[in-house]
VMD Tcl script that draws the C-alpha trace (Angstrom):
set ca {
  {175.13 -126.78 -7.51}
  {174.77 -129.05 -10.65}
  {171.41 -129.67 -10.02}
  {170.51 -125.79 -9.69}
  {172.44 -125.01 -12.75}
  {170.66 -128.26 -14.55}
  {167.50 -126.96 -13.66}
  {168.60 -123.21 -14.97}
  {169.62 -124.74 -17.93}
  {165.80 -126.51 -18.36}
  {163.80 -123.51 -17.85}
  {166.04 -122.01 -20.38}
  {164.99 -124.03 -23.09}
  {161.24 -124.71 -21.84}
  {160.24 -121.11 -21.31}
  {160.51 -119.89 -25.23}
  {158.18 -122.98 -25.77}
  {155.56 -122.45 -23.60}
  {155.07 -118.72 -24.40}
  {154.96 -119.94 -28.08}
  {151.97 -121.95 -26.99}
  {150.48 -119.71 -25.08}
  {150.31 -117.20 -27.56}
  {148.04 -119.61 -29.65}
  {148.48 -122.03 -32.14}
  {148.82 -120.58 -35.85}
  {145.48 -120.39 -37.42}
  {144.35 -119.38 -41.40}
  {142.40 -116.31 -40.75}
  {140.98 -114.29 -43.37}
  {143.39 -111.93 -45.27}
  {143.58 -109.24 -48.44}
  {146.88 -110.18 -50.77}
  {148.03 -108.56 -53.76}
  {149.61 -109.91 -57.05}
  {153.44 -110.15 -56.55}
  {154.45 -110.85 -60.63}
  {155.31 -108.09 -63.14}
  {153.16 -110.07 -65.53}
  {150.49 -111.21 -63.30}
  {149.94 -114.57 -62.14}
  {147.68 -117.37 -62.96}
  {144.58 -118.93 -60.46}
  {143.47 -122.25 -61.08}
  {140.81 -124.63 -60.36}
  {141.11 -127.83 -58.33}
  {140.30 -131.75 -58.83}
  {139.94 -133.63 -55.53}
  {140.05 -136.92 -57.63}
  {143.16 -136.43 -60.33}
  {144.84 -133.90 -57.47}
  {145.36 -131.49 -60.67}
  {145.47 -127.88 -60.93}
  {143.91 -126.64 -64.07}
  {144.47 -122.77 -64.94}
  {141.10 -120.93 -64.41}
  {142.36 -117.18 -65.02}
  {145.13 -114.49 -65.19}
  {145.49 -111.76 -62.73}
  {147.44 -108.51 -63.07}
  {149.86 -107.39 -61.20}
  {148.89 -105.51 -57.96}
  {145.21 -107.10 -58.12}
  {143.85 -107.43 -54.79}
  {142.37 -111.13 -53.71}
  {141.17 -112.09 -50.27}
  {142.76 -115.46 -49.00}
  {140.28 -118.12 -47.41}
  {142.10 -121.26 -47.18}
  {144.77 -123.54 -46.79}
  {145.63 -126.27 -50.09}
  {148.53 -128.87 -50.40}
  {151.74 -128.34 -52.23}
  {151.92 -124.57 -51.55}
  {148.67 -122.89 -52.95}
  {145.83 -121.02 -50.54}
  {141.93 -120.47 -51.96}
  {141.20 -117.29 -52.32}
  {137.99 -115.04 -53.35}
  {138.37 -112.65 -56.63}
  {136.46 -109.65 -55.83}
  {137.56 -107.82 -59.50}
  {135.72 -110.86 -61.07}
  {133.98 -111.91 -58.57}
  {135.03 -115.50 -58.40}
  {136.99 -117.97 -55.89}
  {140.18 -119.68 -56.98}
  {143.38 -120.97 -56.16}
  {146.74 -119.72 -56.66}
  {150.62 -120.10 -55.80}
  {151.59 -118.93 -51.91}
  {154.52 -117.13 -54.03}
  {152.48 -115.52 -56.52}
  {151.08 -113.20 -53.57}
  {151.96 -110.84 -50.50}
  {149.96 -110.01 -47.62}
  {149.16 -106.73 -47.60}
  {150.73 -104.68 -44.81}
  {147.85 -102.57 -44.28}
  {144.04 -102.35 -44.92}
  {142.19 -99.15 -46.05}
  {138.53 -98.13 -45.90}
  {138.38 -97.54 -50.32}
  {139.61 -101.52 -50.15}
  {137.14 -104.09 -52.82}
  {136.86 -105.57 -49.75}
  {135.68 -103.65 -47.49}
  {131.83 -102.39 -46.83}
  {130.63 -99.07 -46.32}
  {127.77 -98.84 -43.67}
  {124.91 -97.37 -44.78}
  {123.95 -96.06 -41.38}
  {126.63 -95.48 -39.22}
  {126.46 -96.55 -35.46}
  {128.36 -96.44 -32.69}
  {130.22 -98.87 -31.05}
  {132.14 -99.30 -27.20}
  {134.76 -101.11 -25.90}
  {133.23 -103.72 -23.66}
  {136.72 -105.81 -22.89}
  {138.14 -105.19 -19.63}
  {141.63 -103.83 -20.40}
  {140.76 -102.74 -23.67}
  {140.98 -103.96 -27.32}
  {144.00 -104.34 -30.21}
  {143.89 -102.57 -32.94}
  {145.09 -104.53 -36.11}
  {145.95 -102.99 -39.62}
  {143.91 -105.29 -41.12}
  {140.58 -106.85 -40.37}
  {142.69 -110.32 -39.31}
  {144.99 -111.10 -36.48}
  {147.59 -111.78 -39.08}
  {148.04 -108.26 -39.32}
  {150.31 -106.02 -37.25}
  {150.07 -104.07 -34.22}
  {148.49 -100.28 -34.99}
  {147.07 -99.52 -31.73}
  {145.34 -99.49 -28.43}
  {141.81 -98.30 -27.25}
  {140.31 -98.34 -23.93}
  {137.16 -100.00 -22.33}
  {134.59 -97.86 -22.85}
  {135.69 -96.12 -25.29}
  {132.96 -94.93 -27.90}
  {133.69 -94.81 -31.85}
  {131.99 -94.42 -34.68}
  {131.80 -97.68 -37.51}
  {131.77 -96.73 -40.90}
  {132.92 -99.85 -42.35}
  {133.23 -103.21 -41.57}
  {135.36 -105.96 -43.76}
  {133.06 -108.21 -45.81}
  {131.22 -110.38 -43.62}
  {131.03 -107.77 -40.96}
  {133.59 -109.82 -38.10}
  {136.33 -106.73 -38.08}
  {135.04 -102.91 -37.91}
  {137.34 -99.71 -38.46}
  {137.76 -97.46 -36.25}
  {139.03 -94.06 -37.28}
  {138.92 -91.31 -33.84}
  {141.50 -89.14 -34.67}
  {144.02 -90.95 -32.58}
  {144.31 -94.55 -33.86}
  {143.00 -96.28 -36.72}
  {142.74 -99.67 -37.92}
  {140.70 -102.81 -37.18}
  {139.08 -104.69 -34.15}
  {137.23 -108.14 -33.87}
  {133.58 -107.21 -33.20}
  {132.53 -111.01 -32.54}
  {134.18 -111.99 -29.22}
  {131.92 -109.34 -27.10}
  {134.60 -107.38 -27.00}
  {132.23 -104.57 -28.43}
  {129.02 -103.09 -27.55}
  {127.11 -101.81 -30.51}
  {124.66 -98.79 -30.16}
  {121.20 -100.07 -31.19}
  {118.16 -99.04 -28.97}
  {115.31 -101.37 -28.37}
  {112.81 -102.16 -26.77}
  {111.41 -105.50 -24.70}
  {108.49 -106.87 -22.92}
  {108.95 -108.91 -20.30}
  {107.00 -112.72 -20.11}
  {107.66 -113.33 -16.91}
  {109.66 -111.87 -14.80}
  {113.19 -111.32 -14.89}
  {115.84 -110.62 -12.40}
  {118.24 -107.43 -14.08}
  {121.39 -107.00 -11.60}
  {119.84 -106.99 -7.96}
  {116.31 -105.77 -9.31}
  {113.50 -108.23 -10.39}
  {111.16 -106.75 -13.34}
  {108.13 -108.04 -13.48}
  {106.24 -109.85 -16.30}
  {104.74 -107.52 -18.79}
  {107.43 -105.02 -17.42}
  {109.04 -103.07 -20.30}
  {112.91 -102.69 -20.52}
  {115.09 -100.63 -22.20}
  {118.62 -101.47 -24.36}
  {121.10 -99.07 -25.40}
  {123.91 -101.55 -26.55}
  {123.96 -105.35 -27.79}
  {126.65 -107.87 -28.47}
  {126.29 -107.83 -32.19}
  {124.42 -106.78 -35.03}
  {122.14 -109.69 -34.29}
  {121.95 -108.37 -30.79}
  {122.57 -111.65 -29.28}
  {123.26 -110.27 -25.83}
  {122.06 -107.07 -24.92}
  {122.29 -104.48 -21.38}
  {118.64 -104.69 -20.37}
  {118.01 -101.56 -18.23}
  {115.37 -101.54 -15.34}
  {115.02 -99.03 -12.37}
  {118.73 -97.73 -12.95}
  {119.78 -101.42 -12.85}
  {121.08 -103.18 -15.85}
  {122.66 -106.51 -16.69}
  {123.75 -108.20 -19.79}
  {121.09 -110.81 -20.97}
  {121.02 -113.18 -23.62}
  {117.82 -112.32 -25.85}
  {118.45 -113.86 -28.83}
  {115.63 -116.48 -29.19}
  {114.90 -116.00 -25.97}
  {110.70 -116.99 -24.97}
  {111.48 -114.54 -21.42}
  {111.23 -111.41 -23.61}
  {109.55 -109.94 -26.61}
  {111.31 -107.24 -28.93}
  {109.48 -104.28 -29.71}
  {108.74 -102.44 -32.84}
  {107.08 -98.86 -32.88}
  {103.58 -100.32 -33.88}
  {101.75 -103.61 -33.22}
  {99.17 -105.69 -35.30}
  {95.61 -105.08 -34.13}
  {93.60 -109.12 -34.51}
  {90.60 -109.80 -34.13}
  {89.69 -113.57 -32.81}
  {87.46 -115.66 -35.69}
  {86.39 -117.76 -33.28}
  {86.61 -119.07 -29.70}
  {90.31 -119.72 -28.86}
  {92.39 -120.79 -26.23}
  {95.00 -118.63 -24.39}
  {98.59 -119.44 -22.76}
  {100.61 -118.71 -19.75}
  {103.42 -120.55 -21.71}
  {104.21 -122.53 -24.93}
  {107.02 -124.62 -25.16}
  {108.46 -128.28 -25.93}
  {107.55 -129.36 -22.61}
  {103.70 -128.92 -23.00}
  {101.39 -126.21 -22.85}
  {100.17 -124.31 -20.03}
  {96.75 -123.67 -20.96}
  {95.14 -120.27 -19.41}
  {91.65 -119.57 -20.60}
  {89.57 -118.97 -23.38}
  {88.44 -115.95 -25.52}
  {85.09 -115.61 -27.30}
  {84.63 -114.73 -31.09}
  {85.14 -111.02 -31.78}
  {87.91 -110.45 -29.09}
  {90.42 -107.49 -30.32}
  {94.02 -108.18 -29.74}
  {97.59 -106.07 -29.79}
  {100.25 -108.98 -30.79}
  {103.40 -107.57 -29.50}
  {105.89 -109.74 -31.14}
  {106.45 -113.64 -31.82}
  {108.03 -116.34 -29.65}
  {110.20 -119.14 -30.72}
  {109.30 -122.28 -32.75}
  {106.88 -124.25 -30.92}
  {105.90 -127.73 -30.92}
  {102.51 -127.16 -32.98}
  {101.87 -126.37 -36.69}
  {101.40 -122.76 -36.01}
  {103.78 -120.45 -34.14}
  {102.86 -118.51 -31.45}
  {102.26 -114.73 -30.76}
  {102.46 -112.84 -26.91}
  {99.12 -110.24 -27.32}
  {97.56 -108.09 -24.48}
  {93.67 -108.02 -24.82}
  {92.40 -104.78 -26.03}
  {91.94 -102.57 -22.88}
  {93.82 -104.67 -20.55}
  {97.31 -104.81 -19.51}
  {98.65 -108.56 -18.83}
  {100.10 -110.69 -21.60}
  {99.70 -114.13 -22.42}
  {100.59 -116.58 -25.36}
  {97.99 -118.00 -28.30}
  {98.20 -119.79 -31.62}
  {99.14 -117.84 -34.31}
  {96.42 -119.89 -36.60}
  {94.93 -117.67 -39.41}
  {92.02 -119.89 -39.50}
  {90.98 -118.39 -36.39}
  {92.23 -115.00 -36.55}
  {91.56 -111.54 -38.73}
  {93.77 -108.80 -38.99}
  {92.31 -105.32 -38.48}
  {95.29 -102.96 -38.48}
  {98.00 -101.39 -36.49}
  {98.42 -99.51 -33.49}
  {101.23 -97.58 -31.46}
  {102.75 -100.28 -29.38}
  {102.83 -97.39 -26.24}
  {98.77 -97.85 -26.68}
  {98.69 -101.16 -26.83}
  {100.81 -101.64 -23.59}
  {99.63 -98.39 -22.19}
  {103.16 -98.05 -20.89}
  {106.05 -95.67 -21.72}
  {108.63 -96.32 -24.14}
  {111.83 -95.21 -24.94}
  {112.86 -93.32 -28.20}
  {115.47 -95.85 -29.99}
  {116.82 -93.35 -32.28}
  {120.20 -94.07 -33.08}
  {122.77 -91.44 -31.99}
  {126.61 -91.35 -34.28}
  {129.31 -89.21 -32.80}
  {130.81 -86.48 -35.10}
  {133.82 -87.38 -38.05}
  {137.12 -87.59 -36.41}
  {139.21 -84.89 -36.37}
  {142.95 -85.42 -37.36}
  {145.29 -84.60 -34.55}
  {149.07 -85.16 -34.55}
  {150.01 -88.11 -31.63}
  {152.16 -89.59 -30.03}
  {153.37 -93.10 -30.99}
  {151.21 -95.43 -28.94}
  {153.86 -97.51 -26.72}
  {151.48 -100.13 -25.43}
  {152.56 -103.76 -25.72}
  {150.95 -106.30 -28.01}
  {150.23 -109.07 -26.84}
  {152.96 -111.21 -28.46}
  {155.17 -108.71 -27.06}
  {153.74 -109.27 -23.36}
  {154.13 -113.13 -23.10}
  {157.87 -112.27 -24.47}
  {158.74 -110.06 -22.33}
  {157.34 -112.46 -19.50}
  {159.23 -115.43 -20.38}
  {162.66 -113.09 -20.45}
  {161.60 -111.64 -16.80}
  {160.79 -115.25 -15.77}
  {164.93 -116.03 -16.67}
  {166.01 -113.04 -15.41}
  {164.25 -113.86 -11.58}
  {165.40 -117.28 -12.18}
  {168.86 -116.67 -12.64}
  {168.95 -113.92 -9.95}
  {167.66 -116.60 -7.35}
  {170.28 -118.94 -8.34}
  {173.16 -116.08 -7.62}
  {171.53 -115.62 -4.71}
  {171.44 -118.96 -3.66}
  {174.81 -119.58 -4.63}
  {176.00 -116.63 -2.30}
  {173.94 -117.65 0.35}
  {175.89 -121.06 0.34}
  {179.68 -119.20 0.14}
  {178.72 -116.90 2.94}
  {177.27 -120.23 4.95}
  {180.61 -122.50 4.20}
  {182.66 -119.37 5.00}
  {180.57 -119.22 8.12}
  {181.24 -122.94 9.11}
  {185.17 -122.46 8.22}
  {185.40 -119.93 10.87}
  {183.81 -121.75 13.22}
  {185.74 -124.92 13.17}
  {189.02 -123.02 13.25}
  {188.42 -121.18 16.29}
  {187.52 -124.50 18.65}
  {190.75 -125.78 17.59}
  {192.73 -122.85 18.49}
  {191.24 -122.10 22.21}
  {192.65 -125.57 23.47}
  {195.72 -124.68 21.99}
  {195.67 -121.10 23.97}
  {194.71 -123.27 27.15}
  {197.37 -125.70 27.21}
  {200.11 -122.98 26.62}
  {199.11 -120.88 29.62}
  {198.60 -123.96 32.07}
  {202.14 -125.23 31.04}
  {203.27 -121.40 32.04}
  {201.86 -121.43 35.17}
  {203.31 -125.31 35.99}
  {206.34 -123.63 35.26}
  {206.52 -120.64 37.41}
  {205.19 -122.92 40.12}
  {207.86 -125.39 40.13}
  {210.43 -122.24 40.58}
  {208.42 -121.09 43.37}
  {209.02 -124.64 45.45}
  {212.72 -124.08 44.20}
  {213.18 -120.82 46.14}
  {211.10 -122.04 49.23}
  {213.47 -124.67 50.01}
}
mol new
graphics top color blue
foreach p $ca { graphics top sphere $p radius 0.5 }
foreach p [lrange $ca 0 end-1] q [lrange $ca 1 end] { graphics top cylinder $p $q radius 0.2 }
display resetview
């Protein structure tokens, strides 16, 4: 029994531990602070070699500043949008602000909207702030589709705003899909899902990791996978026209550029038209390199981009260039939120989660040691019983031979 309660006892004290790491060690993240000090507060500059704080400039009260980083001796870098310069200033000169609005200095207004989905299985947090430093305000649901208006400064956090919750989520983990339609050619071909497009196949995306569109969800005869294209020499992205060229001179044409050598495919004379459908990657020549389609033919290949031996002529629709249909990539935005009256939304963050884990993992743990500790009563109990009932059958035994002996011995008394 010491040994169970021991362990009881270990688990105790090593379960509030481990949640705490599991949850993540603390990190500086990005935050908005206001100006605590009925006269304002001072923000300084710093000297690496003297380790001195020099005052910089004054700050009202209730001036907003965006924290950045961590200093010594109790003072954080932060970013002045008001004068639009960084400093540093007293940890107790400033408060976190418990919530982040839209109309904050801070915050930027998209000047197209777009829409956005929920990619992460389970769904995604919603923070009050465009940091994980801020609290709980919500829940939304894979797949869900919102509209972002505004992102924080550098575009990480977007708000979200559907009429049922509203605050911030991380757009940079691929949790989120944005909306932004394009178009690719294929350079060779390219297995999407269980389908294989071929090379100079075109492919359609609806949604992309990030603004940069990293990833995106190629599309190909109702298959689709997500696909790294971000300088990626397998595919070509698409505008709605394509530079006409005409060749200067004889030059040679590709199969495929790249570090490892060139795979040299023909030749074209002087006076060759060409559609250039989009650049590849950095190559290892002077000149960079350019996928085109020969005028009046349909399969790609790679040249030298060298002016010395090209002309530009003009610009065509890329659908006549590739002679292949195209998608529209028109951007769709759903309509402005509606304000409806909701319920309080009771899912668990995930602080809460791992707490509520660690208190279930006691709770089991102690009800298998009461368990236990039962099981052993009802077994000793058991083994009590036991070991008084062989001693009391001899007992039994011996009193009813020595009865019989008895009434035998009378019997032989009366017979004689």
């Amino acid at each position: 029994m010491k040994r169970v309660f021991r362990l009881l006892l270990i688990m105790i004290m090593v379960i509030p531990f481990v949640a705490r790491a599991d949850m993540g060690a603390p990190e500086l993240e990005l935050y908005e602070a206001y100006v605590m000090p009925e006269g304002g507060a001072d923000y300084y500059d710093y000297n690496p070699t003297t380790k001195e704080y020099t005052v910089k400039g004054h700050l009202n009260e209730g001036i907003i500043v965006m924290v950045e980083s961590d200093y010594e001796d109790g003072y954080v870098g932060v970013f002045i949008s008001s004068v639009n310069q960084n400093g540093i200033m007293k940890v107790t000169d400033i408060a976190k602000m418990d919530e982040v609005k839209p109309d904050s200095p801070y915050v930027s207004k998209e000047e197209k909207p777009y829409n956005a989905k929920v990619a992460k299985i389970g769904g995604l947090e919603v923070k009050k702030g465009p940091s994980e430093k801020y609290e709980y305000a919500g829940w939304i649901d894979k797949d869900k589709v919102f509209t972002v208006r505004y992102s924080d400064y550098d575009g990480s956090y977007v708000y979200i705003d559907d009429g049922e919750v509203k605050g911030w989520v991380n757009g940079y983990r691929g949790d989120l899909l944005y909306n932004q339609p394009s178009n690719y050619i294929l350079t060779k071909s390219l297995k999407i899902d269980n389908v294989t497009a071929p090379k100079d196949a075109i492919v359609h995306s609806e949604w992309c990791t990030d603004m940069w569109g990293r990833s995106a969800v190629l599309e190909y005869n109702n298959a689709e996978a997500l696909i790294e294209v971000y300088k990626n020499d397998d595919m070509i992205l698409l505008e709605d026209e394509v530079k006409v060229l005409k060749t200067k001179k004889t030059i040679k044409t590709y199969s495929n550029i790249d570090y490892y050598g060139d795979k040299q495919k023909g030749t074209l004379p002087e006076g060759t038209e060409l559609y250039l459908l989009g650049y590849g990657v950095d190559s290892n020549d002077d000149f960079g390199k350019g996928y085109v389609f020969e005028k009046g033919k349909t399969e790609g290949f790679w040249i030298y981009m060298d002016e010395s031996a090209l002309d530009e002529v003009g610009y065509e629709k890329t659908s006549n260039a590739t002679k292949q249909e195209i998608q529209e990539t028109t951007t769709t935005v759903a309509a402005e939120p509606k304000e409806v009256d909701t319920v309080e939304n009771k899912t668990f963050s995930t602080r809460d989660v791992v707490i509520i884990s660690a208190i279930v993992g006691v709770v089991v743990a102690l009800t298998a040691i009461v368990v236990i500790v039962l099981i052993n009563k009802k077994k000793k109990k058991a083994e009590t019983t036991t070991v008084e009932s062989t001693i009391d059958v001899p007992v039994e035994t011996t009193t009813v031979d020595n009865t019989q002996e008895v009434k035998a011995d009378n019997n032989n008394e009366e017979v004689k």
